[in-house]
C-alpha positions as CSV (number, residue, x, y, z in Angstrom):
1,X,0.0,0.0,0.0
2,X,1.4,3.2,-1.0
3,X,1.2,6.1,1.4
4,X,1.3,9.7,0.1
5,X,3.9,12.3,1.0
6,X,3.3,14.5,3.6
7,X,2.2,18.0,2.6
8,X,3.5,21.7,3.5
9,X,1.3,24.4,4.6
10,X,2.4,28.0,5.2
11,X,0.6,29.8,7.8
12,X,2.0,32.9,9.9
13,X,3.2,30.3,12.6
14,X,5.0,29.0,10.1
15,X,5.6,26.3,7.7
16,X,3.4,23.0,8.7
17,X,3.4,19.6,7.5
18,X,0.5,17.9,7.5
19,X,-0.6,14.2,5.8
20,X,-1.9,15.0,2.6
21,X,-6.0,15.3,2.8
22,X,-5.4,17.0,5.7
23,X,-8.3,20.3,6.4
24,X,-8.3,23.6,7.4
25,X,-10.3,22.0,10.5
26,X,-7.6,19.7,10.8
27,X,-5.0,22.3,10.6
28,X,-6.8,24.7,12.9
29,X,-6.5,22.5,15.6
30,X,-2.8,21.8,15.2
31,X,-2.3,25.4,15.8
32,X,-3.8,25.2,18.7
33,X,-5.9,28.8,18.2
34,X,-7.1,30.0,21.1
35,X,-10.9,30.4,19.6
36,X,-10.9,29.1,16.5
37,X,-14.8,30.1,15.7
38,X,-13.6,33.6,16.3
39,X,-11.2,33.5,13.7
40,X,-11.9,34.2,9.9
41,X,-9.8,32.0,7.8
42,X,-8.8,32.3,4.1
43,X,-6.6,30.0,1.7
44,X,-4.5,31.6,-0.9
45,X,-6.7,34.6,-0.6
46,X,-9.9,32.7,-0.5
47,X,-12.0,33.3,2.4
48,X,-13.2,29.7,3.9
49,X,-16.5,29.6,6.3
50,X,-16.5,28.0,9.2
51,X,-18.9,25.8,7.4
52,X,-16.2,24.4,5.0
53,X,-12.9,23.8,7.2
54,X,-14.4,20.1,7.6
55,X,-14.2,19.6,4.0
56,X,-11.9,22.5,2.4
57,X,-9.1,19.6,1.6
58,X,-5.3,21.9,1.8
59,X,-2.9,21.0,-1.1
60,X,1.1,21.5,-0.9
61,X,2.2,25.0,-0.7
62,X,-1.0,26.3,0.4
63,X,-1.1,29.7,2.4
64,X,-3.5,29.7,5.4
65,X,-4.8,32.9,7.0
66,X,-6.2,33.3,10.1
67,X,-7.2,36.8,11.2
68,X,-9.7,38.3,13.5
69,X,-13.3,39.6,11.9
70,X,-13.4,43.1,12.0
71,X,-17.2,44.3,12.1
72,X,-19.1,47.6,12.9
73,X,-20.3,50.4,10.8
């Protein structure tokens, strides 16, 4: 049985290596964030809900942001 390589992810902790099929979900809780349902996240630019980090499958060389949702008027 052939295993796949392991994957890189850069986030702003840093290059991570994950198995490949790995989520942002998966990812998140790696990081160990704080609160991650208080965190917006976006790959390569592309916001992800909170909805999708289950099933937004990373790829190698990915960038994950996670920032703080800013609202108000």
């Amino acid at each position: 049985m052939k295993t796949s390589a392991p994957i890189t992810v850069h986030t702003d902790r840093g290059p991570r290596q994950l198995p490949a099929g790995s989520t942002v979900a998966q990812l998140l809780t790696q990081l160990q964030t704080e609160d991650p349902e208080s965190l917006a996240t976006a790959v390569n630019g592309e916001f992800v809900s909170r909805g999708e980090r289950e099933r937004h499958v990373l790829h190698d060389g990915d960038t994950l942001l996670c920032f703080t949702a800013i609202t108000g008027g």
